[in-house]
N, C-alpha and C positions, 0 to 999 in steps of 0.2 A: 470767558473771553474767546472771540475767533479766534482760529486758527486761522492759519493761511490761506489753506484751500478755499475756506468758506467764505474770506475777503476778496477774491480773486473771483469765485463764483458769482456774489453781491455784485463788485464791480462788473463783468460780465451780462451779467443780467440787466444792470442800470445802465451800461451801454447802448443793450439791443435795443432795450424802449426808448431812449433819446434817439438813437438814429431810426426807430420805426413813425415817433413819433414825427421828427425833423420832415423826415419823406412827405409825410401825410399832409402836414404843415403847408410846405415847401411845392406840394401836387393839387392842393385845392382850386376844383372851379375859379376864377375872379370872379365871376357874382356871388356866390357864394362867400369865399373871403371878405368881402365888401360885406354882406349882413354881418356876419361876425366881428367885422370890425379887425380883421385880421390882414397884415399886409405877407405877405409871403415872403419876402426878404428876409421877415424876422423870424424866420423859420426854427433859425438856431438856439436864436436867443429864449424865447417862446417853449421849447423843447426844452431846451437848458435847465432854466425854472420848474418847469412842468415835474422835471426828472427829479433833479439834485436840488430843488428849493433854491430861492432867492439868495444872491449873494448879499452878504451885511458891508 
């Protein structure tokens, strides 16, 4: 079983890559975005998923 530290670390860590990810998202060219099919607004949402998996 975690300990605590080690869930606080997990979380931490699953933070930094959704807000690194969010950024990246969030800062892409719009052409770019456009081939991807990606609108940057959903920056969060997109991250979100990407991080923590789909909510059910």
């Amino acid at each position: 079983m975690l300990n605590v530290y080690e869930m606080l670390k997990t979380a931490a860590a699953n933070y930094a890559l959704y807000r690194q990810t969010r950024d990246e998202i969030a800062n892409l060219p719009a052409d770019i975005a456009l081939d991807l099919g990606i609108f940057p607004g959903d920056a969060e949402k997109i991250a979100r998923e990407a991080v923590y998996g789909k909510a059910a």
